[in-house]
C-alpha positions as CSV (number, residue, x, y, z in Angstrom):
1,X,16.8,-22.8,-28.1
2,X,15.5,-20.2,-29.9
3,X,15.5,-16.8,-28.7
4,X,14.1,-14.1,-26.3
5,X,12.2,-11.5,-26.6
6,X,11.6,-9.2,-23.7
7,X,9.0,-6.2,-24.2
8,X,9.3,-3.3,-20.8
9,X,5.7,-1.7,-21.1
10,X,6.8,1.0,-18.5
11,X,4.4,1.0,-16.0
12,X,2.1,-1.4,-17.3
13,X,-0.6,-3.2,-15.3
14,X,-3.7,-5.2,-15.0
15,X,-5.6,-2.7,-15.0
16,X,-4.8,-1.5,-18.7
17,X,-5.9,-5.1,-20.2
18,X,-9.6,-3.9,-20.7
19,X,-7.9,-1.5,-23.3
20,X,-5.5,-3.6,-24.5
21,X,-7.6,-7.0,-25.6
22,X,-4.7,-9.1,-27.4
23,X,-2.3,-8.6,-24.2
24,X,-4.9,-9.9,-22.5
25,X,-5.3,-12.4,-24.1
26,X,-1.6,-13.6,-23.9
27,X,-1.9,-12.7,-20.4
28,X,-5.0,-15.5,-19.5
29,X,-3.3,-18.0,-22.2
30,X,0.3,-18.3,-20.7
31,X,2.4,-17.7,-17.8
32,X,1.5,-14.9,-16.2
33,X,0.7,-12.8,-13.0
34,X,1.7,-9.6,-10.8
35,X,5.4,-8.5,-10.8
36,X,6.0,-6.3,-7.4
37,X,8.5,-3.9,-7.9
38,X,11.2,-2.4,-6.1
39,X,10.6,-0.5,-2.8
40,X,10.0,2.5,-3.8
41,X,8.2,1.6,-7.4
42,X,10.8,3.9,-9.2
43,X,11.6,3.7,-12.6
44,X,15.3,4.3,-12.2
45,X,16.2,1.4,-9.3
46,X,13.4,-0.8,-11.0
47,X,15.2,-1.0,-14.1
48,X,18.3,-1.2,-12.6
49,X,17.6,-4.1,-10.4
50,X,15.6,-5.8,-13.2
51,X,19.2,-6.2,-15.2
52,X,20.9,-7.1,-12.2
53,X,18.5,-9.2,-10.1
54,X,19.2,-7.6,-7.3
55,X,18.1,-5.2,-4.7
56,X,19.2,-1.3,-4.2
57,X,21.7,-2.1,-1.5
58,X,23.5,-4.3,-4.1
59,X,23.4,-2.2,-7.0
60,X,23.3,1.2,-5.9
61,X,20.7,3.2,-7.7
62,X,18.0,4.6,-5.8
63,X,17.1,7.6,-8.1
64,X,17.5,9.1,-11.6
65,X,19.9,11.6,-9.7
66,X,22.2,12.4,-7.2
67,X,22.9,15.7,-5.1
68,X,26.2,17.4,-4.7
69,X,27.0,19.2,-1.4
70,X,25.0,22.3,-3.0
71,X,22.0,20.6,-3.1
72,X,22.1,20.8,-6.8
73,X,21.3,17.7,-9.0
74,X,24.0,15.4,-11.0
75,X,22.6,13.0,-13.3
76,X,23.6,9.0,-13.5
77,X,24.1,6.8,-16.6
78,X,25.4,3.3,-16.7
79,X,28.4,3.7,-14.2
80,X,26.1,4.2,-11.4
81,X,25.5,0.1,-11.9
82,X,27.6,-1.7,-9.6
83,X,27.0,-4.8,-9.8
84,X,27.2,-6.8,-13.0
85,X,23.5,-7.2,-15.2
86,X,22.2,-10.8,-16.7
87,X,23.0,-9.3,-20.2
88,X,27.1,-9.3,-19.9
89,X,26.9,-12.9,-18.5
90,X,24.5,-13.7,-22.0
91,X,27.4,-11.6,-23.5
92,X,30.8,-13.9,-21.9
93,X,28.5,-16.8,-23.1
94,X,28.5,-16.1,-26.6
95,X,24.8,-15.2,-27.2
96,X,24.3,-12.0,-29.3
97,X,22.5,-9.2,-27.5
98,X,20.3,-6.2,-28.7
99,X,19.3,-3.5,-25.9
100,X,17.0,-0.8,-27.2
101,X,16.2,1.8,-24.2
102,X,17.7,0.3,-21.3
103,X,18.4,3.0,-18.8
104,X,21.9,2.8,-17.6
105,X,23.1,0.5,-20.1
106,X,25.7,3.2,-21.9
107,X,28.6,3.4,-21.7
108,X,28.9,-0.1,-22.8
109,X,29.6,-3.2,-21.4
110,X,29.3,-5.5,-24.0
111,X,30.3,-6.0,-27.2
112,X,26.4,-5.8,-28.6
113,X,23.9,-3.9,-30.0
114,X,22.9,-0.6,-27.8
115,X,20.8,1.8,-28.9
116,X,20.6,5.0,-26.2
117,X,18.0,5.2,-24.1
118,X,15.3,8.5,-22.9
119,X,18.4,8.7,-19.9
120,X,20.7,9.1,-22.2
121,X,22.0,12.3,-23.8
122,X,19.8,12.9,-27.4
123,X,22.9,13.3,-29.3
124,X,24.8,10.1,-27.7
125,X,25.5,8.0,-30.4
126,X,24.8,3.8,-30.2
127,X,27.3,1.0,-29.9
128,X,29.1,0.5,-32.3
129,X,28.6,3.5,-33.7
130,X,27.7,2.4,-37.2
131,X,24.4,0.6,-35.8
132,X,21.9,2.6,-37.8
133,X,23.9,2.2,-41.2
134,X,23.9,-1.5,-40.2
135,X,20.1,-1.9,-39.9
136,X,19.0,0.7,-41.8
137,X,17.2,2.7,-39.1
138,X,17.0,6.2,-37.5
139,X,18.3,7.4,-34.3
140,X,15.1,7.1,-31.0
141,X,13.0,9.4,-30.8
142,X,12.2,10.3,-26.6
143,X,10.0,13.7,-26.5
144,X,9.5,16.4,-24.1
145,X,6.4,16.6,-23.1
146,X,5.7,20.4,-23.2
147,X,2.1,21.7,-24.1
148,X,-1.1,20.4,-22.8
149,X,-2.2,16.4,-21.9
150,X,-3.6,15.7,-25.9
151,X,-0.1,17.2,-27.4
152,X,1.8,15.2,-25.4
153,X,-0.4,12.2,-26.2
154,X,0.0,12.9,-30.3
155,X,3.9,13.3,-29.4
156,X,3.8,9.9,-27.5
157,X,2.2,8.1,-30.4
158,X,4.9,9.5,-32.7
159,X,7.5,8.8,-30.5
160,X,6.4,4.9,-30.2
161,X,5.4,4.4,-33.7
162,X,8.9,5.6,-35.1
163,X,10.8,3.2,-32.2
164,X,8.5,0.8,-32.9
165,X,9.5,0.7,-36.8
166,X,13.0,0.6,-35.7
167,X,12.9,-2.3,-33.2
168,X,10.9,-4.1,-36.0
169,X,14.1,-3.7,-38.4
170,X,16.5,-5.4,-35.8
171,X,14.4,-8.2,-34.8
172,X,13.3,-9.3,-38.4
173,X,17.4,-9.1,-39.0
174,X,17.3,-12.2,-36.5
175,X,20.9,-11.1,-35.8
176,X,20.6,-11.7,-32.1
177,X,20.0,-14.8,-29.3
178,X,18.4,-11.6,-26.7
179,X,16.6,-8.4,-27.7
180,X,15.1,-5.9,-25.5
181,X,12.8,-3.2,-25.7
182,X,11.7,-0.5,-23.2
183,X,8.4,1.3,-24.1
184,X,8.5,4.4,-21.8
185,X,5.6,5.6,-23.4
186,X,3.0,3.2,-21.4
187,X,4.3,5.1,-18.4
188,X,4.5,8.8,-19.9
189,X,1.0,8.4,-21.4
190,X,-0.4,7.3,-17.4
191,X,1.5,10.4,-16.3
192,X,-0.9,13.0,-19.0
193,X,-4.0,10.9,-18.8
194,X,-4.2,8.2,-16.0
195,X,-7.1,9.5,-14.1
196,X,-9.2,10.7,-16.9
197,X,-8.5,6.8,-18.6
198,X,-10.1,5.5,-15.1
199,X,-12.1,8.4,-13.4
200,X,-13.5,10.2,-16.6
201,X,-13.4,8.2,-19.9
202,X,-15.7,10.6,-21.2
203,X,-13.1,12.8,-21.8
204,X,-10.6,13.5,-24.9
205,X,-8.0,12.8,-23.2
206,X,-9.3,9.3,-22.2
207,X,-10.0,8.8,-25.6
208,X,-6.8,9.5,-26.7
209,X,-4.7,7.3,-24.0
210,X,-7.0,4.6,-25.1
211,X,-6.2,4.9,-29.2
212,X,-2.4,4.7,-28.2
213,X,-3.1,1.9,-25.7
214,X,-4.6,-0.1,-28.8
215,X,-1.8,0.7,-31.0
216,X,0.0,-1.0,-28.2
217,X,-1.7,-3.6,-28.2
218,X,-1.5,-4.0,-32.0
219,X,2.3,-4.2,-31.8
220,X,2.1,-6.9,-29.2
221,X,0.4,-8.7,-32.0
222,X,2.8,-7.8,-34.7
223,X,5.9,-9.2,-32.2
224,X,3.4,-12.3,-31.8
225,X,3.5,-13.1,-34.7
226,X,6.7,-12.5,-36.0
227,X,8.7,-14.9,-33.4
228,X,9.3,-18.3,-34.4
229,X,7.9,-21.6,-32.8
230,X,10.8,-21.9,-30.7
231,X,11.2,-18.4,-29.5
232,X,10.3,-16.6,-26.0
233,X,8.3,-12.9,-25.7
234,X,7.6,-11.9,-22.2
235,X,6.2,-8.7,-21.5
236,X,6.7,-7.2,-18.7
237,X,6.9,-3.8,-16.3
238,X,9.3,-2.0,-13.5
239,X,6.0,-0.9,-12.0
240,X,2.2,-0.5,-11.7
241,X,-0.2,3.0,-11.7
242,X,-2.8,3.9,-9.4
243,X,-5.0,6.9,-7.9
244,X,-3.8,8.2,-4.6
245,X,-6.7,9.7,-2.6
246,X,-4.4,12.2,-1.0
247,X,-0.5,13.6,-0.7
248,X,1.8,14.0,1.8
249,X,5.1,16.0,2.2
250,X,7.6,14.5,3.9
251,X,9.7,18.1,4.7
252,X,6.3,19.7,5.9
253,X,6.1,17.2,8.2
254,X,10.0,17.5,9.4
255,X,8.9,21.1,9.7
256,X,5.7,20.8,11.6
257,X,7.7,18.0,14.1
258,X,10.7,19.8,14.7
259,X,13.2,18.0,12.4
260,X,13.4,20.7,10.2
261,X,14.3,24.8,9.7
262,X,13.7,26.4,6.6
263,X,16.4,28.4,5.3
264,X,17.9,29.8,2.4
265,X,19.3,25.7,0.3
266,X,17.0,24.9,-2.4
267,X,17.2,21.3,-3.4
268,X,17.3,20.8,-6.6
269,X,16.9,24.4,-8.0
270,X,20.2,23.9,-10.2
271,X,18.7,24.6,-13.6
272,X,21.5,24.3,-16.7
273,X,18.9,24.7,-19.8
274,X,17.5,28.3,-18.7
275,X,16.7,30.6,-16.0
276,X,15.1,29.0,-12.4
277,X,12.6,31.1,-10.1
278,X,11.0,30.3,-7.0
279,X,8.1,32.4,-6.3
280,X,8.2,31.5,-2.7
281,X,5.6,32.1,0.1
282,X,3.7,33.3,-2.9
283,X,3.9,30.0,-4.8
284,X,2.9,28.2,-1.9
285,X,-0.1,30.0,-1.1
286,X,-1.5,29.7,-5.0
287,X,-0.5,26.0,-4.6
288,X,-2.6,25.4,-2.2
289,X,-5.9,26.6,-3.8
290,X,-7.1,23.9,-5.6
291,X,-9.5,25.8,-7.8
292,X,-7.0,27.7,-9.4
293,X,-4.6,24.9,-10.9
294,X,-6.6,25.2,-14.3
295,X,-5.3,28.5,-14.7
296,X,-2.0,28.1,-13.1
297,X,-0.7,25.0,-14.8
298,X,-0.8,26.5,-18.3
299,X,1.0,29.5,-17.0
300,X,3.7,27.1,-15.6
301,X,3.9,24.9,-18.9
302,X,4.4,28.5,-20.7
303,X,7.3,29.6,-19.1
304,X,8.5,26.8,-18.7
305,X,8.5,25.7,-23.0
306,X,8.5,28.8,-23.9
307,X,10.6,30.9,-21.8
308,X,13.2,27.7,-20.8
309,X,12.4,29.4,-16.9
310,X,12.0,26.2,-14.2
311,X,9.1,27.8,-11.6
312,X,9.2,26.4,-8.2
313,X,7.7,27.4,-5.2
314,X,9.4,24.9,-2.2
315,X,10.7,26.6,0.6
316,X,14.4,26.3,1.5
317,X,15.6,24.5,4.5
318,X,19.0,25.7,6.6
319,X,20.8,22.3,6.3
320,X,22.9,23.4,9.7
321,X,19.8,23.7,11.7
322,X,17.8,20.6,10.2
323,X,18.4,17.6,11.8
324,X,16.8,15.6,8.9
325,X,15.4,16.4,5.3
326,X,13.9,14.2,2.5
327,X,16.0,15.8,-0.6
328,X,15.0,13.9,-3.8
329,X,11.2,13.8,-5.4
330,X,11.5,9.7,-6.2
331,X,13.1,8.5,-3.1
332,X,10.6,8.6,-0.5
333,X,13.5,8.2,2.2
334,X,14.9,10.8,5.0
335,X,18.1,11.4,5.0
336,X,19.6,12.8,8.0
337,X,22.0,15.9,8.3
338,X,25.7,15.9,8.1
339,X,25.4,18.2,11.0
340,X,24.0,15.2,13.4
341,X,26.9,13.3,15.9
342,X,27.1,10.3,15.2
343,X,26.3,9.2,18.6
344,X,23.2,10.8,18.1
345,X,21.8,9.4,15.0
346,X,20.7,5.7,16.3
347,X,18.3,7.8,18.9
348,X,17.3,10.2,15.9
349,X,16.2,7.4,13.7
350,X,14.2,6.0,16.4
351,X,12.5,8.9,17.2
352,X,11.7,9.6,13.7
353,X,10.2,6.2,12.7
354,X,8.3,6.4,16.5
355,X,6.6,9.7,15.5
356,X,6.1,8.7,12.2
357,X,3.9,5.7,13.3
358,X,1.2,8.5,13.8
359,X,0.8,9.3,10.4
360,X,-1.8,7.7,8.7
361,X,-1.6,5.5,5.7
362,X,2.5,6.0,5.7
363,X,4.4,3.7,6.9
364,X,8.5,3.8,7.9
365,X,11.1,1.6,7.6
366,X,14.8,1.7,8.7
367,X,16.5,1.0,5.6
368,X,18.8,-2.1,7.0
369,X,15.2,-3.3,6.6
370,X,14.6,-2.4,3.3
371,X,17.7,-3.2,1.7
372,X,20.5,-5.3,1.7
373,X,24.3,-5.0,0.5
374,X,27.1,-3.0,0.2
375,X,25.4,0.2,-1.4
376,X,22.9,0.2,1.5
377,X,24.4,3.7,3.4
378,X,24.3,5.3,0.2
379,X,20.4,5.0,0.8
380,X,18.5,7.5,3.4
381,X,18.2,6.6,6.5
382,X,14.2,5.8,6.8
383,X,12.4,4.9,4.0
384,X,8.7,5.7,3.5
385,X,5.7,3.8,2.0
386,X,2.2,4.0,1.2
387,X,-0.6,2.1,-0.6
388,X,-3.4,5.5,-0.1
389,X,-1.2,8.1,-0.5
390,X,1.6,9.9,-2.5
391,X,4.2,10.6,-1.0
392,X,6.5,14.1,-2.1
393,X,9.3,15.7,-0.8
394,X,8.1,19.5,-0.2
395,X,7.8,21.4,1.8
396,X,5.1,23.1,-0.4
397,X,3.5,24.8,2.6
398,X,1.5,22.0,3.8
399,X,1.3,18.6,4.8
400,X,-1.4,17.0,3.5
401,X,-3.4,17.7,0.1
402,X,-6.6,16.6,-0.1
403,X,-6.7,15.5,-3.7
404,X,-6.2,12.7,-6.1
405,X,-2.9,12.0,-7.8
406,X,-2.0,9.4,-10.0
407,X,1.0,8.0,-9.8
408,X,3.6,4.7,-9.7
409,X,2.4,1.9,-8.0
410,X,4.2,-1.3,-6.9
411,X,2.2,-3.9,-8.9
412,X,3.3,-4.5,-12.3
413,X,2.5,-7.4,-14.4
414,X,4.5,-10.0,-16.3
415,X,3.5,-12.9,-19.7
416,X,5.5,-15.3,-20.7
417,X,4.8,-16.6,-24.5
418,X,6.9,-19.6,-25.2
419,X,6.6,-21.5,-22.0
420,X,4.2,-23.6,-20.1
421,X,1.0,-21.7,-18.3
422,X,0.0,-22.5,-14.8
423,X,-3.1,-24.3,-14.5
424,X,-3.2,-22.5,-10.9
425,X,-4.2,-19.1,-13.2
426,X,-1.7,-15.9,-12.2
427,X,1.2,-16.1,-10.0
428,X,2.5,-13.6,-7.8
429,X,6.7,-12.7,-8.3
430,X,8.8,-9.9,-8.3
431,X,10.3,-7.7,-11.0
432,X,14.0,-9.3,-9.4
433,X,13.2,-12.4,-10.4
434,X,13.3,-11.8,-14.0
435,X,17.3,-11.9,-14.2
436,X,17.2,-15.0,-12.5
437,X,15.3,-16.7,-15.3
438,X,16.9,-15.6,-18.7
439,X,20.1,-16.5,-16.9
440,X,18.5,-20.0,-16.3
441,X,17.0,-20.2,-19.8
442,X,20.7,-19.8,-21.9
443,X,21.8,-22.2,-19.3
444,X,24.1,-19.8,-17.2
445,X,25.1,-19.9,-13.5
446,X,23.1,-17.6,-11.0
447,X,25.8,-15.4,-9.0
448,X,25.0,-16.6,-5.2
449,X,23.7,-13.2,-4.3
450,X,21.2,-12.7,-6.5
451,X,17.9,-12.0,-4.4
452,X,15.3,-12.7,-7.2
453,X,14.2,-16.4,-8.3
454,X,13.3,-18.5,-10.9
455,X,10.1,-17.5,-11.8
456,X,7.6,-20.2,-10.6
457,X,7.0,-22.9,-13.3
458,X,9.5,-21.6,-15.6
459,X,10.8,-24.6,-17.2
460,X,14.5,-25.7,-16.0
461,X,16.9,-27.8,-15.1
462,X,18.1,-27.6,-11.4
463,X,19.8,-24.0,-11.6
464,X,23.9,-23.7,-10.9
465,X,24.6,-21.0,-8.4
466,X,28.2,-19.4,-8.6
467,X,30.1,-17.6,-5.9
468,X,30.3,-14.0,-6.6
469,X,34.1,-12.3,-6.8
470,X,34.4,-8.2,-6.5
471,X,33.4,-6.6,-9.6
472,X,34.5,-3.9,-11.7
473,X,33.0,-2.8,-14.3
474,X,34.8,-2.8,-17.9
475,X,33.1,-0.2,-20.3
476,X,33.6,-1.2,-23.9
477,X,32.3,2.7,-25.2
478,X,33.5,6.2,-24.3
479,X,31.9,7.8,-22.0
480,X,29.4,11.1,-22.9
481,X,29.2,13.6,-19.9
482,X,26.2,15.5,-22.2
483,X,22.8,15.5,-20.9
484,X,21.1,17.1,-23.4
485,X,17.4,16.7,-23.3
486,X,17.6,14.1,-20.3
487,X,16.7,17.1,-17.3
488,X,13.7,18.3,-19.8
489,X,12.0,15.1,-19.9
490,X,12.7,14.5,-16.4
491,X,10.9,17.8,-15.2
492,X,8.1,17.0,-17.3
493,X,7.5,14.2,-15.7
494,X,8.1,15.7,-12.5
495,X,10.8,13.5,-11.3
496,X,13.4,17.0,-10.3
């Protein structure tokens, strides 16, 4: 049978294949296409339901976070997933599996090879615990990204070259039947240097993205040619990038439309590394003034590496008085308050996705229309989308900014090495149905509520579907509550 090989190139897309010429040239040569990703294109429930096949309703993560009654964030790990992933079904069945930065797959539930991943505490050790010794590698390296867009590129180069090296170690042990890799650093780099890579490639910081894009691309090559005859690669993403020509805020608008009071609740302002202060009305005015983010930003970036102080400038809302808020940056969804009867929340809802149908280039969703499962309630209540705009929770004194962002999109992109190409050229499928097909490809039943399929062409036999009994999850690894370094990188990316 040989085995598998899958490659996450966070936030990888089409787009990038004019940098990256030998992905390219696996992508025209093989199976290959557009993945869509989930709804909203999020790395935290896209690489959740990539292991699990399934939807947010059925798994239950729709953020990197959750929010206690304060308003104040509390991070997930791997008991978050609630419904069981492809890789414990390859476990039952005997094949040997290697996971290498797979958000949410610590604590353990197999008896494999985990190394943590850039969710994970820095100082969480892998399972088993002698792993390193084993293979003779270091610890991951996941960086902060403090400094300006070319020191985070050097540091993203660094961070990939020394993962790189250790991944390299455990495949060439060909100790496993499944190995996976996530390369955040194809999304963290888009996040420094996206725009200038498209918009202004005269720039140093083009050039840059582009040099770690080929060394990439090189690695690709490396993993190419490593794999035996009878081996799989497929490379794939959780998500696409693209420039938005504008934002929105979602609590400005709440505001503006009478959903919303401000108050004195900060969402999210919880800061346990350092200080946290919001400059307020102040803030928001400077905000808005375009012209003066060139100064600003390094400002920011000082106090907030240097001086471990978290500046924020939302307003607070009075949670009594709001009738509905949108409280995470990733979600996109309104979520309405615990103050609202509930015989009053079917007419709220309507209202809200009525009024919302006036607001161009977003569209609402109820989110029984979205998702699917047990876990849907956990969701908010209307869930927003947009192809032209980004869409952020606020309120930062206004509801529309009239400038580019880039950003997550929901096109990603998929190869698969090691199986027969469509003569059709590239297919369309969905990061879901990648669980679906390894499961298929070691020969394993498909649990009957999986919602992704068998990617098109894939070769097969006719699949075996099983019924699907309640599941609990049995952790083979204790449990670390640390989070040390995991809130950093997230606020650099400007996910809290």
């Amino acid at each position: 049978m040989g085995k598998t090989v899958v490659i996450g190139l966070d936030a990888f897309h089409t787009d990038l294949l004019e940098f990256t010429p030998y992905i390219e040239s696996l992508y025209n040569e093989n199976l290959s296409g557009e993945l869509e990703s989930t709804q909203p294109p999020v790395t935290a429930p896209a690489w959740a339901s990539f292991q699990t096949g399934k939807n947010q309703g059925k798994h239950g993560v729709y953020d990197f976070i959750t929010f206690n009654e304060d308003f104040d964030p509390e991070f997930l790990d791997g008991t978050a997933l609630r419904t069981k992933p492809f890789y414990e079904s390859l476990d039952e069945h005997g094949f040997d599996c290697c996971l290498f930065n797979l958000p949410f797959s610590l604590p353990a539930r197999i008896e494999g090879d985990i190394v943590p991943s850039w969710l994970d505490a820095d100082d969480r050790p892998p399972v088993p615990r002698d792993l390193y010794d084993t293979y003779g590698i270091k610890p991951p390296e996941y960086p902060t990204l403090k400094g300006n867009p070319l020191e985070c590129i050097r540091k993203l180069k660094d961070s990939f070259e020394h993962n790189r090296d250790q991944f390299l170690k455990v495949l060439r042990a060909d100790d496993h039947d499944f190995l996976f890799q996530l390369v955040s650093e194809t999304d963290w780099l888009q996040h420094q240097a996206y725009l200038d890579l498209v918009r202004h490639p005269e720039k140093k910081t083009a050039e840059k993205a582009r040099e770690l894009l080929r060394v990439v691309d090189e690695y690709v090559r490396t993993l190419d040619s490593t794999l035996d005859d009878d081996d799989t690669l497929l490379l794939m993403s959780d998500h696409g990038f693209q420039v938005f020509d504008r934002q929105f805020y979602i609590n400005d608008w709440l505001e503006a439309n009478g959903y919303l009071e401000f108050g004195e609740t900060h969402i999210g302002s919880k800061n346990e590394i350092g200080g946290s202060i919001n400059i307020g009305g102040l803030g928001r005015f400077l905000f808005q003034q375009e012209w003066l983010h060139p100064v600003l930003r390094p400002i920011r970036n000082f106090a907030t590496s240097s001086l471990d102080i978290d500046v924020s400038f939302e307003a607070g809302i009075d949670t009594e008085q709001s009738s509905a808020y949108c409280r995470s940056k990733d979600e996109a969804a309104i979520r309405l308050s615990p103050a609202v009867a509930e015989t009053e929340k079917k007419r709220l809802i309507d209202n809200l996705v009525c009024d919302l149908q006036d607001v161009s280039g977003v569209r609402a969703y109820r989110r029984e229309d979205v998702y699917e499962g047990k876990f849907t309630d956990e969701a908010g209540e209307i869930i927003l989308a947009s192809e032209t705009c980004k869409i952020w929770r606020g309120p930062v004194g206004q509801i529309w900014r009239e400038s580019l962002k880039d950003h997550h999109s929901s096109n990603g992109m998929f190869v698969a090495v090691g199986v027969p190409s469509s003569d059709d050229g590239p297919i369309a499928a969905s990061l879901l149905d990648i669980a679906p097909t390894l499961l298929i490809k070691y020969e394993i039943p498909i649990p009957i509520d999986t919602d992704g399929e068998i990617l098109p062409e894939y070769p097969t036999e006719e699949p075996e579907f099983i019924s699907v009994d309640e599941y609990t999850p049995q952790f083979v690894s204790d449990e670390v509550s640390s989070y040390d370094g995991v809130q950093r990188r997230l606020e650099d990316l400007g996910y809290l």
